[in-house]
N, C-alpha and C positions, 0 to 999 in steps of 0.2 A: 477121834478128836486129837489133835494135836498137843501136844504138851509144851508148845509155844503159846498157846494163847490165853487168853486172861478175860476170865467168866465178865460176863456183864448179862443186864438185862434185855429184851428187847427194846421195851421201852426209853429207857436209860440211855442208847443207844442209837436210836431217833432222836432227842433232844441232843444228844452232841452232835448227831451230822448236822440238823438244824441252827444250831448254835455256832457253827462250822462255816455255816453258808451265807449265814446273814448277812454278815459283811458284803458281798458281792452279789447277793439277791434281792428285786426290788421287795416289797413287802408281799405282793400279789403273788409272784412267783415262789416266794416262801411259803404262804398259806396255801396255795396251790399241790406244793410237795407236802407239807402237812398234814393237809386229808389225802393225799394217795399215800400216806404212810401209816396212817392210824389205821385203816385198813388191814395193814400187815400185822400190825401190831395186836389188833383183835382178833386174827386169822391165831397166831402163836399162842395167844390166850384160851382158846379155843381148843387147841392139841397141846396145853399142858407143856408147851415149851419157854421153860424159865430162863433159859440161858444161848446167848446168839451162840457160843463154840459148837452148840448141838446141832446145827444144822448143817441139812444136809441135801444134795441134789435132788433126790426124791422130794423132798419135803417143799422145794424151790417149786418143781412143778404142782405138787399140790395146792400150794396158795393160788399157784396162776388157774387150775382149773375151778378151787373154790370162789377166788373174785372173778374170774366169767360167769359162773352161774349164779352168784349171790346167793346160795343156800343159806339159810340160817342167819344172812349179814342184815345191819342194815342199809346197806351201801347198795345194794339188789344188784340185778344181772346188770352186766355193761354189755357194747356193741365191742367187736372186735379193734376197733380206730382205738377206744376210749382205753383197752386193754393195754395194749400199745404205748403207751402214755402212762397207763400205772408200771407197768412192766420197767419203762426205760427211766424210772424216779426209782424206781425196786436197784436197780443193778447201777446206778452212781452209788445209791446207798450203800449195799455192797463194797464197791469198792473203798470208798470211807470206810467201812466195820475192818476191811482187808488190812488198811494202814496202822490201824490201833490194836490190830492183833485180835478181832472179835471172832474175825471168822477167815475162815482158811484163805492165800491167797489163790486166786482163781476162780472163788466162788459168783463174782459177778455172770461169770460166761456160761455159768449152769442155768441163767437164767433167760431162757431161750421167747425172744420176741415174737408175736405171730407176723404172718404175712397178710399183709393186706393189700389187694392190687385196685388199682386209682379207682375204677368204677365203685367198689364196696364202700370205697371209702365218702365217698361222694354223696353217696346214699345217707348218711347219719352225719356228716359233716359240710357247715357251713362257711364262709370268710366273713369273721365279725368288721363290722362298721368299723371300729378303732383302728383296727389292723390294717386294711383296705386303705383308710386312709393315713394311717403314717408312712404305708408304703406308695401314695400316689406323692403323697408330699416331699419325699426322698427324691422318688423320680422329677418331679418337677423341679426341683431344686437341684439336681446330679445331675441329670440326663436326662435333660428337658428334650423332648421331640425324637428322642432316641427309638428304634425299634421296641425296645422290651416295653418304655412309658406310652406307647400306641395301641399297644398288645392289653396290658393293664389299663387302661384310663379304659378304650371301647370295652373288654368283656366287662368292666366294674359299672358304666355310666348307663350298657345299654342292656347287659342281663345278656346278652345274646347266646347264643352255643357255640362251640368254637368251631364246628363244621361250618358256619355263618360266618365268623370272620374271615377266616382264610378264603372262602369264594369270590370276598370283595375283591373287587377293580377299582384302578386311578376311576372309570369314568361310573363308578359306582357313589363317588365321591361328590357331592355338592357343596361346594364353598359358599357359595351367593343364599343356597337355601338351606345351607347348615341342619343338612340330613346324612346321612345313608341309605341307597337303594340297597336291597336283596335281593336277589333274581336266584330260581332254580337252574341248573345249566347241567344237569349228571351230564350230558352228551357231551363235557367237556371237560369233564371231573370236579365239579362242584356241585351237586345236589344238596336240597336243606332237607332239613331230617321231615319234615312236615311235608315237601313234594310245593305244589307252586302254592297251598295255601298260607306257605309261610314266606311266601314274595310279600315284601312289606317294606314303608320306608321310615327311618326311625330318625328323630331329631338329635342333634348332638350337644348342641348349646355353643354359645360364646367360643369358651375358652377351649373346649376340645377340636371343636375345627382349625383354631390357632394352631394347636398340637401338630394336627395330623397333616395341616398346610404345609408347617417349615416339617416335618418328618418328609414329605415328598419332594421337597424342594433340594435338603440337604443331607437326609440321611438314607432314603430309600433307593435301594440298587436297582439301577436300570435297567429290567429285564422283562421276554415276556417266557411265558408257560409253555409247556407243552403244546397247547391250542393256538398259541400265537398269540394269548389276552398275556393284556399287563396287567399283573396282581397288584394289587394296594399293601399286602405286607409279605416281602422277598429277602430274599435272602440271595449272595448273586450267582445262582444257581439256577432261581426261579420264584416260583410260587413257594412259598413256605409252608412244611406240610407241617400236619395235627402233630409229631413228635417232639421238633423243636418248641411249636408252641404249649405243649403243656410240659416240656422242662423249665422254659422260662417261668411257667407259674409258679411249680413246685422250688425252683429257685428261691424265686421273689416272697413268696409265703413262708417263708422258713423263720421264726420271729428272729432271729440274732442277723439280718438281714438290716434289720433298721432298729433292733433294742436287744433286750436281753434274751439269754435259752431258759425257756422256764423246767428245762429237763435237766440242768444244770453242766451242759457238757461245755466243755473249750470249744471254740469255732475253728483252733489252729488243730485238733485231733479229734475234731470227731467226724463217724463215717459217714455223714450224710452231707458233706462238705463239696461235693463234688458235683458234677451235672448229671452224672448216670445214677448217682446214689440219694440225690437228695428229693424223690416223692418218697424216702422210705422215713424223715423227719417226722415221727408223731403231728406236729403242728403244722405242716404243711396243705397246702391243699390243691385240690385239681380245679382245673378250670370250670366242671358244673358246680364245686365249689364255689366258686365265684358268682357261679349264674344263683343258686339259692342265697347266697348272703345278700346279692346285688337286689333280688326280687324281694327278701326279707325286707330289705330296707325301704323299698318303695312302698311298701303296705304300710310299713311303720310311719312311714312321713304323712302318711293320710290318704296317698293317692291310690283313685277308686280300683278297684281287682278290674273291672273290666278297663280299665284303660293298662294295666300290669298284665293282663292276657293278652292284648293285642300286639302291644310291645316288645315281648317278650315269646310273643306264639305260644301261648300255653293255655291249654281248656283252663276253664274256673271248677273242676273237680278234679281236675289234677292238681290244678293252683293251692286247693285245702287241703288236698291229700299230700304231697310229698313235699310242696313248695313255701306255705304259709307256718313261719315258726313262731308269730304272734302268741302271744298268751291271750286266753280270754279278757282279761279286764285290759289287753293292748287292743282289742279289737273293738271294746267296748269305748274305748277310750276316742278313738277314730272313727265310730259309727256315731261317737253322743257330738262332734264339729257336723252332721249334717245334719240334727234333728233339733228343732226350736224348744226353747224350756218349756214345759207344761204345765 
């Protein structure tokens, strides 16, 4: 231990980063780093650790392995996404303890983030309603009809997969009947993950056909594909492949994109600021991200699971099984609008 530093408690120690932050954190994102920090602070309770100068690398990794598993907590086992997100509130904290002389400088960088690559993440994480839309509301207000506002308004309005987007065509497109066709086409590099039974046309409504009109009018690059089709979202290369489009998501999902980081980092230093770096943002999300917050939400507004299967191409037991995040009394809530009082 250093003989620069100057004893405090842990707890002690979390109310001043806290107390640090406030100013600059909305209330939610406060209370948000608050429960990922009591955590820690029970975790040190725990091992008998009175004083933050005593810590040490090892002990860094233990807390991370103790809150993956939730032994003993009552906080229980997290998914790896969620880790990620206590982990990266762990190591601002840090760095604040670093400034006040709590704990060694450097100590933030012993505390090593897991990897999560976009499928895992997708798995246990959804794009909340809120989000989804402050970020459509952005876009339509900035960069109305823009490629990326095309890319987000269809994955969010239509749930689709994003192998589904990208197969569209200009003549995929109906303006007059304000749909989307879907067509299987592998023989031309666009197959659906379902094969032709997820050939389906899906409505867009009003105001997104507006979108995607002036997007082909004014902002879509003139080109065709490999096949000789004109893709509906290009880039002037061609057809726009799956990579571009889920950086644009993990872009756009990133919350200091359109409000605040509730991880507390600057947007002008931190590493996930960039387009190769930013699906590694805790709060970001992939585009079947999208597709579960999108189908979350249609349950929620009432509409029936079999018209959210067809739509979306997804069995009704896969739908309860990995896609419905209703709570019970939400489902109960939406089955009692079809059933008459008794």
């Amino acid at each position: 231990m250093s003989a620069d530093l100057e004893p405090i408690a842990p707890a002690t120690a979390v109310n001043l980063y806290l107390d640090h932050r406030e100013p600059e954190l909305s209330e939610k994102s406060l209370t948000n780093q608050r429960y990922r920090l009591n955590s820690f602070i029970e975790w040190t309770q725990s091992k008998g650790i009175e004083n933050m100068n005593e810590l040490t690398g090892r002990d860094l990794h233990e807390f991370r392995v103790w809150r993956r598993q939730g032994k003993g907590s009552e906080y229980g086992e997290v998914s790896k996404v969620t880790l990620r997100g206590i982990l990266a509130t762990l190591r601002k904290f840090l760095e604040f303890c670093a400034s006040i002389d709590a704990v060694e400088q450097g100590m933030r960088e012993r505390v090593l983030l897991p990897e999560v690559d976009p499928e895992e993440a997708s798995k246990d994480e959804k794009l909340d309603t809120e989000h989804a839309e402050a970020i459509l509301d952005h876009l339509d207000r900035y960069q109305y009809a823009s490629r990326e506002h095309v890319i987000f308004g269809i994955l969010w309005h239509t749930g689709i997969r994003l192998g589904s987007l990208r197969s569209l065509d200009l003549d995929d497109f109906d303006a007059d009947g304000q749909y989307l066709q879907l067509r299987h086409r592998p023989e031309t590099g666009t197959p659906l993950k379902n094969g032709r039974a997820a050939e389906r046309s899906i409505a867009v409504g009003d105001f997104y056909t507006e979108v995607i009109q002036e997007y082909i009018e004014n902002h879509r690059d003139s080109v065709t594909d490999d096949y000789g089709r004109e893709p509906l979202i290009t880039s002037d290369r061609g057809r726009l492949s799956e990579t571009p489009i889920r950086s644009t998501v993990y872009q756009w999902t990133r919350p200091c994109m359109v409000g605040e980081c509730p991880h507390g980092e600057n947007p002008e230093s931190c590493e996930y600021m960039t387009r190769d770096t930013a699906s590694g943002c805790p709060s970001s999300r992939s585009p079947h991200g999208i597709r579960r917050g999108s189908i979350t939400k249609h349950l929620r507004d009432g509409t029936p699971e079999e018209v959210v299967s067809d739509r979306m191409n997804v069995s009704n037991d896969v739908l309860d099984q990995h896609y419905d995040q209703r709570s019970e009394r939400e489902k109960m809530e939406v089955r009692r609008e079809f059933i008459d009082d008794a």
